[in-house]
N, C-alpha and C positions, 0 to 999 in steps of 0.2 A: 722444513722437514727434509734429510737425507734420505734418500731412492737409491739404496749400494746395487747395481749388477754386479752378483757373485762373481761368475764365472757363462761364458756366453761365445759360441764359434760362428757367429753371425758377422758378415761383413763390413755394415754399416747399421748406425744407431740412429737416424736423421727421425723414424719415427717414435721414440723412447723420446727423444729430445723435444719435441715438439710437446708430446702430454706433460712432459713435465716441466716445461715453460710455461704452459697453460695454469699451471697449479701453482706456480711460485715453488716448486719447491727444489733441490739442489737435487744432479744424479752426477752418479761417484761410477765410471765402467772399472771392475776390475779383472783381473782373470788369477783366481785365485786356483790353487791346482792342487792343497793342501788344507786341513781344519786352521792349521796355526797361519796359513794366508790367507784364511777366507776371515779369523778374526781378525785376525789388523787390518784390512783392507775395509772390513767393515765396523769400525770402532765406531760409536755415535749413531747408527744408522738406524732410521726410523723404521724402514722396510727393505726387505730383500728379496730383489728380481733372482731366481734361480734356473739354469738349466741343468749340468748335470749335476751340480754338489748336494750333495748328504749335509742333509740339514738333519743334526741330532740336536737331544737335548742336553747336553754339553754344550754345543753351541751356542744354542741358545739361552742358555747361564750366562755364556761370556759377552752377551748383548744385550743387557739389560732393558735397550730402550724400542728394542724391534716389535713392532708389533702385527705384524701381517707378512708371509711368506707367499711369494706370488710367482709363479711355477710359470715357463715357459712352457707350455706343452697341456696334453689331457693327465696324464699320467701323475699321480704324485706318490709312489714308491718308493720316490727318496727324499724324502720329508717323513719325520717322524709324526704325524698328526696326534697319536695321544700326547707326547711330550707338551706340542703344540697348543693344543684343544688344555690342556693341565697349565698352563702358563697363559692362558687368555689369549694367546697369539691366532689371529686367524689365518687361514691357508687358502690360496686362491689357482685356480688351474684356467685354463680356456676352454673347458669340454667340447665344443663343435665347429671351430675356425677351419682345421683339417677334414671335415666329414668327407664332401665331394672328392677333395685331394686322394687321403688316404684308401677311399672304396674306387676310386677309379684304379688305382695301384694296385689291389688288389685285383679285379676283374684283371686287369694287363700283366699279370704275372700269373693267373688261371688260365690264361689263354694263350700266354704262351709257353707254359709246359705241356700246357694239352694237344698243341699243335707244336711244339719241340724247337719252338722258334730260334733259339739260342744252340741248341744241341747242332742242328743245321747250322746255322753261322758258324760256330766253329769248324764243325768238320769240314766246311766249304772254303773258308782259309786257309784249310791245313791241307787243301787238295783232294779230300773225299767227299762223295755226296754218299753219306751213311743212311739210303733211303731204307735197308733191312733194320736197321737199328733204330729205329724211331716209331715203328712198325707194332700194333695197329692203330689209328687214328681214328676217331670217330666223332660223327655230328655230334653238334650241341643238344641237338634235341634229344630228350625223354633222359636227359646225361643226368644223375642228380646233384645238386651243389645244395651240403651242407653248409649252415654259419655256424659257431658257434659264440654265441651273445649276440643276441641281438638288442643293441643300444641302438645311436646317434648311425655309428659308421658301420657296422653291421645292417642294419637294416637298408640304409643309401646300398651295401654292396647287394643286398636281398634284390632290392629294387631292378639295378643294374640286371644280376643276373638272370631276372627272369625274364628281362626285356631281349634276353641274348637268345631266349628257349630253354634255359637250364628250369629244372624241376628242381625247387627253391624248399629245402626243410629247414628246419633249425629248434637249436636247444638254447634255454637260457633258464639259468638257475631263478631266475624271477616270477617264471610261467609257473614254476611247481609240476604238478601233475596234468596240466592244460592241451587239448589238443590241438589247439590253435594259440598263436602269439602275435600277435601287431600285422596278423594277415596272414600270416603263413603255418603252415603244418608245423607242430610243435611236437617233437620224439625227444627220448633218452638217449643221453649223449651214445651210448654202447648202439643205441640204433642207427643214428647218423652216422656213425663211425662203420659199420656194416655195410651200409645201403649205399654209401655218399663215392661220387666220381671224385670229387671235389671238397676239403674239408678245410674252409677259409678262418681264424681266428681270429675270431675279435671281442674277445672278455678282458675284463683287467688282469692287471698283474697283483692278487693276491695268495693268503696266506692256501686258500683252498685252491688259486688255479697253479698254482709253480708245482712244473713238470706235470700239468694236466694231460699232457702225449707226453707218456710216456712208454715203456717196452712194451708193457702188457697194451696201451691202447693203439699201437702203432700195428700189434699184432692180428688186433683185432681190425682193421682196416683191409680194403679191397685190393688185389695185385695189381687191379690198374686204376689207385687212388692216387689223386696229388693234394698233398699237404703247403698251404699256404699261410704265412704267417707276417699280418703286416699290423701286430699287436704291442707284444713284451717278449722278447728273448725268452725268457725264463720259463715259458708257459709250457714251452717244448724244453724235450730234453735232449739236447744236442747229440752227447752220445751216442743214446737209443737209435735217434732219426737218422745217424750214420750207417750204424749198424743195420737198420732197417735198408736202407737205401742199397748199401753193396749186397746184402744178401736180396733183395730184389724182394719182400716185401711189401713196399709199395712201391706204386710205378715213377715218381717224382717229387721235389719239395721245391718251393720257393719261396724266399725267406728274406721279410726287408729288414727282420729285426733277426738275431744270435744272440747266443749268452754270455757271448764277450764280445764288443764291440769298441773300436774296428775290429773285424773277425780278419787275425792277421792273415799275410801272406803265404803262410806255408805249413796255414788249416788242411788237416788230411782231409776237410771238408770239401774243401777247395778244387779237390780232387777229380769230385765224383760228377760224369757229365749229367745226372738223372735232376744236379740241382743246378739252381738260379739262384744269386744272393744279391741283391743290393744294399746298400748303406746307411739304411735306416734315412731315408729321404722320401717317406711314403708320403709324407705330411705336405710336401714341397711343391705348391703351384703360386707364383708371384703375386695371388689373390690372397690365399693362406697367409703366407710369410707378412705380407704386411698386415694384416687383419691381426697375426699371434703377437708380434713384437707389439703393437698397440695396446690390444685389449688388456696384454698382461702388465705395462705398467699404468693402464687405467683401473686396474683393480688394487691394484698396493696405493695410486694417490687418491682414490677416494674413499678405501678407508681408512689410511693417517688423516684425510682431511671430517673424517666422521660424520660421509654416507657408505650407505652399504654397497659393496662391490657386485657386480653384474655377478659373477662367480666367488661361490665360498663356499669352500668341502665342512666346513667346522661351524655352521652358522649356532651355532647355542654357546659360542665365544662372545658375542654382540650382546647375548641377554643372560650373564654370569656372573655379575659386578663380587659373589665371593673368591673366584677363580681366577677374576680378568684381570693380568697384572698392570694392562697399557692402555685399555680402552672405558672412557667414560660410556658407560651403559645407555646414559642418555642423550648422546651425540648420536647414536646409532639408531637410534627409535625411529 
């Protein structure tokens, strides 16, 4: 069976190589940067390792024999899954390899807006100690740190932050109308957004969260909120949170993800000392990294090899045999 990696900014592959020695089966690295490189590179290919590509169903027309899409990462926004799910293709992600990583990132980018940690570094390079400008700081305690979603890495960051002193609320479209959630105070987003020192994101990137902050919720937020986002770009609306940012709005953002990424050089974002950006590298502790490149080519060779994968967003692909265009229904049982 062929294992194509689409496209992939990972250094080395020595653990992709290893699962899929173990399996017998062939893997193909390519770095495909285009639909019409990502089809010839994977012509023949049983299964496709993806990190950033768009995987549409045009694609997957032109791959007749692919049967499982296995996603680098938690996120699969860019996988078409009904096309997917409609062609018997199953789709696989790593939901919780990052949890620790990413919510530790999180707490270290809420604390260091909140203590201006970066504002200082700079100004102290460039020869100023801007102590009126960073002005007022306050204890963690009675602070309150919204989440919002509280999943896998949301709640790790719940955890975290209440270990810190923060007064821990959270919303999540799951709870409904609940006052409590997986332990903690459960409000309406418009409440958190009111109340909240700290308002961390961590829900997916759907059709109902893209641009969830935006003008209007941005407005609704505290003058000395920091907005923290080490989710999906897109959840925020970049603009807005500009806009909010210079007119003083809220008091800070820190953002490991943007809605264009790399968020070039000479972003008016870039600009502004109230924010923090890093690289979208929330995910990244040498635990992680090895744990994601595994898992994810152990979920595309075990199901070409027809067991069910540890991870599968589309499981009613395995029990569809009118729909399933590549999988014997009864290898999966």
């Amino acid at each position: 069976m062929r294992i194509v990696i689409t496209d992939c900014d990972h250094d080395a592959f020595e653990q992709e190589r290893a699962v899929v020695a173990a399996s017998g089966d062939e893997l193909v690295i390519a770095n495909s940067l285009t639909p019409g490189e990502l089809i010839a590179s994977a012509e023949g290919a049983d299964a496709l390792v993806v990190q950033y590509a768009s995987i549409t169903g045009e694609i997957l027309d032109a791959l007749p024999n692919v049967k499982v899409v296995s996603r680098y990462g938690v996120g699969v926004d860019s996988v078409d899954i009904p096309a997917a799910t409609e062609r018997g293709i199953a789709v696989c992600n790593v939901p919780d390899y990052g949890t620790e990583a990413v919510s530790d990132h999180a707490i270290a980018l809420a604390m260091n807006a909140a203590r201006e940690v970066t504002r200082l570094d700079r100004g102290l390079r460039a020869g100023v100690v801007d102590f009126p400008g960073v002005r007022p700081m306050h204890l963690v305690g009675e602070r309150v740190f919204g989440i919002v979603g509280l999943g896998l890495i949301g709640s790790a960051t719940a955890r975290k932050a209440a270990g810190l002193g923060f007064q821990v609320i959270c919303h999540d479209i799951l709870a409904g109308d609940a006052d409590e959630f997986r332990g903690y105070p459960h409000v309406s987003l418009d409440e958190l957004l009111r109340r909240s020192q700290v308002v961390s994101i961590h829900t997916p990137l759907t059709e109902l969260t893209h641009h969830l902050i935006d003008a209007d919720a941005l407005a609704s937020m505290r003058p000395d909120a920091i907005l923290v986002n080490t989710a999906r770009g897109p959840i925020v609306d970049t603009a807005a949170l500009g806009e909010a940012l210079r007119a003083g709005t809220i008091r800070g953002a820190a953002l490991d993800v943007t809605e264009t990424e790399p968020l070039p050089a000479d972003d008016p974002l870039l600009e502004l000392p109230q924010l923090t950006v890093t690289p979208h590298m929330a995910w990244y502790s040498e635990e992680s990294y090895g744990e994601l490149k595994r898992r994810t080519v152990e979920n595309a060779a075990d199901l070409i090899a027809g067991r069910v994968p540890r991870n599968i967003i589309n499981p009613e692909v395995l029990g569809a045999p009118g729909r399933n265009r590549n999988l014997d229904p009864g290898a999966s049982a």
